[in-house]
C-alpha positions as a printed Julia matrix, in Angstrom:
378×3 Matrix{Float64}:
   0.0     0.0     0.0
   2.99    2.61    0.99
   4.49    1.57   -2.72
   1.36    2.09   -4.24
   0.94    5.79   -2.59
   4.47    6.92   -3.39
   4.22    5.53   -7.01
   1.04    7.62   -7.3
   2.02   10.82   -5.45
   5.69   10.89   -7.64
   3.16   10.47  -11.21
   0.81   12.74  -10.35
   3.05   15.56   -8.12
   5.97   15.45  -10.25
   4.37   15.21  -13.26
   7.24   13.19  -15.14
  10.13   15.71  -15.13
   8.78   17.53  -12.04
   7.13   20.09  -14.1
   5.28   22.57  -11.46
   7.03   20.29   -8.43
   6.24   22.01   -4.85
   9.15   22.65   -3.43
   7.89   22.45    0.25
   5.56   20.11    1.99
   4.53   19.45    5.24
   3.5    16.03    6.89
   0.78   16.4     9.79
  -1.0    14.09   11.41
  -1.29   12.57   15.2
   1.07   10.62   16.56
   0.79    6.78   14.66
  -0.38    8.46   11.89
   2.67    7.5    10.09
   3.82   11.12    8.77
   7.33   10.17    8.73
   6.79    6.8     6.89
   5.2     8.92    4.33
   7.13   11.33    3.96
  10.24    8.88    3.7
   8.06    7.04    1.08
   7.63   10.2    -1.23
  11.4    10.92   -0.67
  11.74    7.29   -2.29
   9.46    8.1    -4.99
  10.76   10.87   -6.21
  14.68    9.69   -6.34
  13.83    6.11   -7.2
  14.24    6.04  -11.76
  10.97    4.04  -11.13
   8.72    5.95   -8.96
   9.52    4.18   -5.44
   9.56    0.85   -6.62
  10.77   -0.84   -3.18
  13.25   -2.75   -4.63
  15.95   -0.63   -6.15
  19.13    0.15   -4.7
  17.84    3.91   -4.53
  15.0     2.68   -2.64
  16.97    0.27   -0.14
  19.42    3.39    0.05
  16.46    5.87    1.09
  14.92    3.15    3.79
  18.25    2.52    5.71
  19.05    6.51    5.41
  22.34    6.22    3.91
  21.16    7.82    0.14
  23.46   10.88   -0.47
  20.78   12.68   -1.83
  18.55   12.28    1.23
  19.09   14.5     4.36
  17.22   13.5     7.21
  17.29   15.11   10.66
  15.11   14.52   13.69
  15.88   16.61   16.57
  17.46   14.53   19.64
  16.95   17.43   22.29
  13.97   19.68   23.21
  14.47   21.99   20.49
  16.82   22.47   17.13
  18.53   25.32   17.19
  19.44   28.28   14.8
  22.94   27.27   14.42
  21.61   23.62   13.48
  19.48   24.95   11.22
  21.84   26.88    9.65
  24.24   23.95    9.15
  21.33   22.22    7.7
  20.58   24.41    5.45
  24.12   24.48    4.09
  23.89   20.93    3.53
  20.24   21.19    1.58
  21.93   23.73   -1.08
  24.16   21.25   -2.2
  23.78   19.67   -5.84
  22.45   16.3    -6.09
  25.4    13.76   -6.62
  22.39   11.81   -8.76
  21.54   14.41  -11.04
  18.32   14.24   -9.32
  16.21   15.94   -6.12
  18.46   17.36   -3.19
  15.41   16.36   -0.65
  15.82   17.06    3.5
  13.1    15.43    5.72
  12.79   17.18    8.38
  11.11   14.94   11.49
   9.6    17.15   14.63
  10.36   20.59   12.8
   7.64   22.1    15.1
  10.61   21.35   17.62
  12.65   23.9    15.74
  13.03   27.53   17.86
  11.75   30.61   16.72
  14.83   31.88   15.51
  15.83   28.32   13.44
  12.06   28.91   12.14
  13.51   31.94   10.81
  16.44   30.9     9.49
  14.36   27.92    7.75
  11.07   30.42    6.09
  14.09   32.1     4.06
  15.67   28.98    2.61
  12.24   27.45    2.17
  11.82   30.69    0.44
  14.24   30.49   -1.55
  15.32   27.24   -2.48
  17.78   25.87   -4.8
  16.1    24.36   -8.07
  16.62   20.95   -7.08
  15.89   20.96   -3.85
  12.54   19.92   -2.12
  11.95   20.38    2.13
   9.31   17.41    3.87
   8.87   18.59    6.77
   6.35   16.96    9.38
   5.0    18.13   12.39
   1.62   17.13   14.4
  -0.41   19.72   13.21
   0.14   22.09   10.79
  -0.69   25.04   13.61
   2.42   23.63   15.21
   4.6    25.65   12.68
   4.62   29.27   12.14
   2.16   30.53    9.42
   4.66   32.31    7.22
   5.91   28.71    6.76
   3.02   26.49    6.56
   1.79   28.94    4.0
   4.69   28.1     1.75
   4.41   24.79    2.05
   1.84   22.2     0.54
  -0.02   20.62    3.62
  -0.71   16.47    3.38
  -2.94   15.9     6.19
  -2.93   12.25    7.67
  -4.98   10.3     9.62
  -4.71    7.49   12.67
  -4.89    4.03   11.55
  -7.97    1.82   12.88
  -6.97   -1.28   15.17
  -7.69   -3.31   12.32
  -4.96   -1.71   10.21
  -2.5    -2.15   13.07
  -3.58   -5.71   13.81
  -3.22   -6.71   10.15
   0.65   -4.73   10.31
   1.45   -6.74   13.6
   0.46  -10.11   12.62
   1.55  -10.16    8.96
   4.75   -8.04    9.29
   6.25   -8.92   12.45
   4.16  -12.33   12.95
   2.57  -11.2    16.64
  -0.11  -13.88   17.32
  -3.76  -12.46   16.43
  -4.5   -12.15   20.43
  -1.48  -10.16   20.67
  -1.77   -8.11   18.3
  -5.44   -6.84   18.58
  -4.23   -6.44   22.8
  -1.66   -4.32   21.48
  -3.32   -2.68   18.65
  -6.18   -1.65   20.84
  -4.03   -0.04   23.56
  -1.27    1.87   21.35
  -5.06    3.54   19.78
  -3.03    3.61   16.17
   0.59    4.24   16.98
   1.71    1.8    15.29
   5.26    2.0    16.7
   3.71    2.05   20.18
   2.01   -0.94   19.11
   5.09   -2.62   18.05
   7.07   -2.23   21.12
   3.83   -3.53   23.42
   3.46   -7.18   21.0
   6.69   -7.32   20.74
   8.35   -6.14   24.35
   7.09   -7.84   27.55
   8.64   -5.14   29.65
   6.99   -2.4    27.89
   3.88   -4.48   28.97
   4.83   -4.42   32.41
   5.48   -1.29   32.39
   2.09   -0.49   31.17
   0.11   -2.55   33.67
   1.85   -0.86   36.08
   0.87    2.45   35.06
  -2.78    1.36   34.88
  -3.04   -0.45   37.76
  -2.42    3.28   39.45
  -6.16    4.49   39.87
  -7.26    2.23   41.88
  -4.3     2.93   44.24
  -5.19    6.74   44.36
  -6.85    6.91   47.5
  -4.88    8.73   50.02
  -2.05   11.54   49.69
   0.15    9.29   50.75
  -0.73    6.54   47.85
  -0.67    9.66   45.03
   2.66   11.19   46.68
   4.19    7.15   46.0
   2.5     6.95   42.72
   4.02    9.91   41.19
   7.68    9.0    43.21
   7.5     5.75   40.99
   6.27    7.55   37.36
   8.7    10.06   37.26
  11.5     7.24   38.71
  10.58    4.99   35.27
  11.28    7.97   32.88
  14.66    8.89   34.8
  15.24    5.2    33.91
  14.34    5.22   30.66
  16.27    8.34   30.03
  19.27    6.46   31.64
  19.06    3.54   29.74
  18.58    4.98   26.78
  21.56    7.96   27.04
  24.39    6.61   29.39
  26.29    4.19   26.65
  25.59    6.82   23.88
  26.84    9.72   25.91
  29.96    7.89   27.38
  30.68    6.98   23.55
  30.24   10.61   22.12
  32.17   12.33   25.05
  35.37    9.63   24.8
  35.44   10.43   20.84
  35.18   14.3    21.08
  37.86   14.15   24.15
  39.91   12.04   21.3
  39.02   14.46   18.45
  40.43   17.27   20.66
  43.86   15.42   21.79
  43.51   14.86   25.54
  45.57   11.97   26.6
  47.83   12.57   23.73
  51.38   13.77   24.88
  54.26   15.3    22.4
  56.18   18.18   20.81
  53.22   18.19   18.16
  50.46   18.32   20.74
  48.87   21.71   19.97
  47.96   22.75   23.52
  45.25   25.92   22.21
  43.44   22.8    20.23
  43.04   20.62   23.61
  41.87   24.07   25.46
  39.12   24.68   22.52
  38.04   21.29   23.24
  36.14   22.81   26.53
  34.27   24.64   24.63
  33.13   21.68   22.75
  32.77   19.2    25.46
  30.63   21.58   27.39
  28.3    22.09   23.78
  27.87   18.52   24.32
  27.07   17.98   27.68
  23.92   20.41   27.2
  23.0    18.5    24.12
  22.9    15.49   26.14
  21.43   16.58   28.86
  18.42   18.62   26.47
  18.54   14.51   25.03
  17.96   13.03   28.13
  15.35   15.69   29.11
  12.89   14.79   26.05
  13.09   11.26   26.37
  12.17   11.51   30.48
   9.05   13.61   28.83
   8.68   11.22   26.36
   8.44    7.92   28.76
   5.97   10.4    31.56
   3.98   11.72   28.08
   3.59    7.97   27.55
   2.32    6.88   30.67
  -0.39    9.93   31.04
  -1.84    8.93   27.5
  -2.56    5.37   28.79
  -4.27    6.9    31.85
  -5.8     8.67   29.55
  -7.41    6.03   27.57
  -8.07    4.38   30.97
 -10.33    7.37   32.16
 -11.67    7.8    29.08
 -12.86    3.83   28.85
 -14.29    4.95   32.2
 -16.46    7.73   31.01
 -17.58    5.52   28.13
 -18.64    2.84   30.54
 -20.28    5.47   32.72
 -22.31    6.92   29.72
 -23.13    3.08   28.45
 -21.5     3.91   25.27
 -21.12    1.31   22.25
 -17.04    2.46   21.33
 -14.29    0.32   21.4
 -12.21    0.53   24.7
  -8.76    0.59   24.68
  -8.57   -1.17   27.95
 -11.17   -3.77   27.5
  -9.01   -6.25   28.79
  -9.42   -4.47   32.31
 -12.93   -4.05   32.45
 -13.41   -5.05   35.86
 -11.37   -2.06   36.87
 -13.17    0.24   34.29
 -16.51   -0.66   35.95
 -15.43   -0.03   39.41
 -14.77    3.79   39.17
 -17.33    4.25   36.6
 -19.66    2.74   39.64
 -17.94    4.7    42.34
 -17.46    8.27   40.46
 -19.64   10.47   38.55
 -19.16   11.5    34.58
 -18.08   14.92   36.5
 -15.45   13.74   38.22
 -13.88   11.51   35.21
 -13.85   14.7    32.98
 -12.2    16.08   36.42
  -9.49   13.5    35.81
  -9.02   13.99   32.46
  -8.36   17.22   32.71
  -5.64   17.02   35.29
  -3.94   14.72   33.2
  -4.12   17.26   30.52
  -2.88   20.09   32.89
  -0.16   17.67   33.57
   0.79   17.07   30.26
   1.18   21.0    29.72
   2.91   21.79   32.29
   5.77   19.26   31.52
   6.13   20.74   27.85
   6.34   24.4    29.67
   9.3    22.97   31.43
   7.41   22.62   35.34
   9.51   20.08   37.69
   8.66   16.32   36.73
   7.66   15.66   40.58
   5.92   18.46   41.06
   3.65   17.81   38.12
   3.34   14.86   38.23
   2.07   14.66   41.94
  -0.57   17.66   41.48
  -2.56   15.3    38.71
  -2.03   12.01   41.38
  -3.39   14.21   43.82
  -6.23   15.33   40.95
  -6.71   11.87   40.51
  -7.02   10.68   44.05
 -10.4     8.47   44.52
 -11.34    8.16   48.17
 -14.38    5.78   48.06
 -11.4     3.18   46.69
């Protein structure tokens, strides 16, 4: 189906030589709507000599990221900055060693600051002739209007479970139970998906999260609860950063001489390198940062779905639940709590949710929505 879509959108949008070919476009669509995956699949289309075929070197080249005419860049930290921008767009204005499209996909611009936005509207402005910008982003609100304008909007949509069951069981072979368990709680993130059929600590981790309202009914019980959510994401972030950031700081402490010894030894180059080593310790640490949020954003959209299950219990509505599989638990609050006081829930979660993106102290968050969420008639 993705071959079929780029095959179409490189006949019909480049018109053959790439007569009248928009320059700029812009992915949205919520998270598991797949904006990257499509926008990687038009990059294939329009460098592949057959229109994204999916079996050409050029294709192969474009999937594993290594085709010189592809730039891709997804921001590791909280934000992308000017001066990363800049670079980038450096790298965009070169020719195309292929003869063909220059083309940078741009994952999470809406991450990109207000300067780098800047710095990006005037090279989206004006581009080189062979160059084309995919940029994605949630929502196409998420970027400033001076460059959504410019660009050519492709609006995507969530996949149904049944799409995301069929992916699980015929592309990574997750038993049918599985996968509709899995499908059904990632509610069409299909990488989210992925990681719960395939990962039984990610499942743990889950059931742990939603075994937490039931918990909620004292201070003391929300106070613990939000000890042990913002504990997983420092873990997460930990796991996921410590062998990376040992690696990067050993080469750039290599790149810059230190430990060398000699007449040669240029002693200005090995001062410089504090400079650099410091550049990099705020990169990680803005790295580490979004993937805490990341693992805590996580765990508040399952509670989420959770309290919104409960509401459709409460209201005896005919929806698929994300949760069925805890039912039991879903009836219990619906039975002990009013429609007022689920909506109550949901929006501390939502508060929650804001407040970490405006930068508020993980704990202190995080324990104001437990506290939100506290349920004394257990």
């Amino acid at each position: 189906m993705l071959r079929q879509a780029a095959s179409a959108a490189a006949e019909v949008l480049v018109g053959g030589r790439g007569a009248g070919m928009t320059h700029a476009w812009l992915f949205t669509g919520p998270p598991g709507s797949g904006r990257s995956a499509a926008a990687k699949a038009f990059a294939a289309a329009l460098l592949c000599p057959d229109q994204g075929c999916g079996h050409c070197d050029s294709c192969h080249q474009v999937e594993v990221g290594s085709h010189p005419d592809l730039e891709s860049v997804r921001p590791q930290g909280l934000s992308y900055s000017v001066k990363q921008t800049r670079e980038l767009i450096l790298r965009a204005a070169g020719r195309a060693t292929q003869g063909g499209w220059r083309i940078v996909l741009f994952e999470d611009a809406d991450r990109a600051t207000e300067q780098a936005a800047n710095a990006l509207l005037k090279a989206i402005e004006e581009p080189p002739p062979r160059t084309v910008w995919l940029l994605c982003s949630p929502a196409a609100d998420d970027m400033i209007i001076t460059i959504r304008s410019r660009c050519r909007v492709v609006t995507l949509r969530t996949p149904s479970t049944q799409a995301v069951t069929h992916v699980l069981t015929t592309r990574d072979n997750v038993p049918q139970q599985i996968a509709e368990s899995a499908a059904r709680a990632a509610q069409g993130r299909i990488s989210r998906a992925r990681r719960l059929a395939l990962d039984e600590s990610v499942r743990r981790r889950r059931e742990a999260v939603l075994s937490l309202p039931r918990t909620l009914t004292g201070v003391g019980e929300c106070i613990n609860a939000a000890e042990r959510l913002v504990k997983t994401a420092d873990e997460d972030a930990a796991a996921a950063t410590s062998e990376l950031n040992e690696t990067e700081t050993s080469e750039l402490r290599a790149l810059y001489g230190e430990g060398s010894s000699g007449k040669g030894l240029n002693k200005g180059l090995i001062r410089g390198g504090a400079g650099a080593l410091k550049e990099l310790e705020n990169a990680q640490k803005s790295r580490a940062t979004r993937i805490k949020r990341e693992s805590l954003d996580s765990a508040l959209l399952d509670l989420m779905a959770f309290y919104r299950d409960v509401l459709a219990v409460q209201f005896g509505a005919q929806v698929e639940l994300a949760n069925e599989d805890r039912r039991p638990d879903l009836e219990v609050l619906a039975r002990t709590g009013t429609a007022e006081d689920t909506l109550r829930r949901v929006d501390a979660i939502l508060l929650c949710r804001e407040r970490l993106a405006a930068n508020v102290n993980p704990q202190i968050a995080v324990e104001a929505m437990t506290l939100s969420l506290r349920n004394p008639r257990g």
